[in-house]
C-alpha positions as CSV (number, residue, x, y, z in Angstrom):
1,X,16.5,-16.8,-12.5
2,X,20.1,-18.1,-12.3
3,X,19.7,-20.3,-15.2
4,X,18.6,-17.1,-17.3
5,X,21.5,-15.4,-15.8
6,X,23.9,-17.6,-16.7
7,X,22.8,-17.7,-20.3
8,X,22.5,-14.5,-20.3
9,X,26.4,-13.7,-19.0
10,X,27.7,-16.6,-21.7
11,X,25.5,-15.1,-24.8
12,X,27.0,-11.7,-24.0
13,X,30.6,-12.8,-24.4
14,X,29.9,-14.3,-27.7
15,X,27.0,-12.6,-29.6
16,X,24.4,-9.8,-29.1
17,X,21.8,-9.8,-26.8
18,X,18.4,-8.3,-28.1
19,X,16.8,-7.1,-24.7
20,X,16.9,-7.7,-21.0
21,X,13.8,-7.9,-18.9
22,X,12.7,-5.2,-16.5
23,X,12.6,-8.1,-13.8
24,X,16.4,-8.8,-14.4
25,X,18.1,-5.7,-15.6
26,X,19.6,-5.2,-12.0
27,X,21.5,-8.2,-11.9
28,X,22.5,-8.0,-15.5
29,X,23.8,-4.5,-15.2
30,X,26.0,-5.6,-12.0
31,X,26.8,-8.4,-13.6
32,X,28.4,-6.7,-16.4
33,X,29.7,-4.0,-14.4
34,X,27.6,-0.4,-15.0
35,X,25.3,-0.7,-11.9
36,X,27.4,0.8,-9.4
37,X,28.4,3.0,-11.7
38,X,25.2,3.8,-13.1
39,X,24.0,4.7,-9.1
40,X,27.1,6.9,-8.7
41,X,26.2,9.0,-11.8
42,X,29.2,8.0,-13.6
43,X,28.0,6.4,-17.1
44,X,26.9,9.4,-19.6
45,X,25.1,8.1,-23.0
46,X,28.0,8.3,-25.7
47,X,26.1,10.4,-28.2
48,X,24.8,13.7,-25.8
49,X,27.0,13.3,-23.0
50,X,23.6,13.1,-20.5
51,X,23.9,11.3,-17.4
52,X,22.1,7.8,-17.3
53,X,20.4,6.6,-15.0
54,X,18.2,3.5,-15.1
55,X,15.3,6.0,-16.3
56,X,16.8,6.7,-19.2
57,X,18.7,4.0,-20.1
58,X,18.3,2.4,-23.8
59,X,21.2,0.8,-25.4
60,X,23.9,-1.1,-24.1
61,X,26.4,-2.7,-26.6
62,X,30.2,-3.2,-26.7
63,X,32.5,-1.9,-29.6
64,X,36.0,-2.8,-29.2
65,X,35.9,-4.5,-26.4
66,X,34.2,-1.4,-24.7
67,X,30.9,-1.0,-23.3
68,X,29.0,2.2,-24.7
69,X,25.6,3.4,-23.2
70,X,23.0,4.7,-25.2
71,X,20.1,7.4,-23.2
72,X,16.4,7.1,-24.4
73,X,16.6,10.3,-26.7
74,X,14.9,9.4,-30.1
75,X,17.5,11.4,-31.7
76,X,20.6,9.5,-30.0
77,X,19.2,6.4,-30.5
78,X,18.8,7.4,-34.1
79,X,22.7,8.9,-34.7
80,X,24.0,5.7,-32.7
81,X,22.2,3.1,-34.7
82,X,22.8,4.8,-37.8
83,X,26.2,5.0,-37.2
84,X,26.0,1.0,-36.8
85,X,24.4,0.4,-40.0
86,X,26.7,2.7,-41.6
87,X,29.9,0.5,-40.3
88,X,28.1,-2.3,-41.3
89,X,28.1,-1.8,-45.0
C-alpha cells in the first residue's frame, strides 16, 4: 500500500489522477489535506455549496493551484465538468 501511495502522491503533483480506490481514499485524502477537514464539515462542493462528506464526495481536482471538491449531484457533476470542457476548447 505505500508503494501505491507514493505513486499516487508523485502522479498528483504532475498529472491527473483518474480514481482512487475505496480501500485507499482515507490516506489519500489526508494525504492531500481534505480529511480532517472533510470530518469537521468544512469542505462544501464548489458548485451547490452542500457540505461533503465522504458520502457524497465525487470529484476532486486542482485549478490554480487550488483544490476544488465536487458532491455526487448529477447536476453538479454535470455544470463542473462542462465547465472543464468548455475551458478546454
Amino acid at each position: 500500500m505505500k508503494k501505491i501511495m507514493a505513486k499516487l502522491r508523485r502522479w498528483s503533483k504532475r498529472e491527473d489522477i483518474l480514481a482512487v480506490p475505496d480501500d485507499h481514499l482515507d490516506e489519500w485524502l489526508t494525504t492531500i489535506g481534505l480529511m480532517s477537514a472533510i470530518q469537521m464539515g468544512e469542505v462544501a462542493c464548489v458548485v451547490c455549496g452542500e457540505r461533503i462528506e465522504k458520502s457524497n464526495l465525487q470529484i476532486v481536482t486542482r485549478q490554480e493551484g487550488k483544490l476544488m471538491v465536487i458532491c455526487s449531484n448529477p447536476q453538479c457533476m454535470y455544470q463542473f465538468l462542462a465547465l472543464k470542457e468548455g475551458e478546454s476548447k
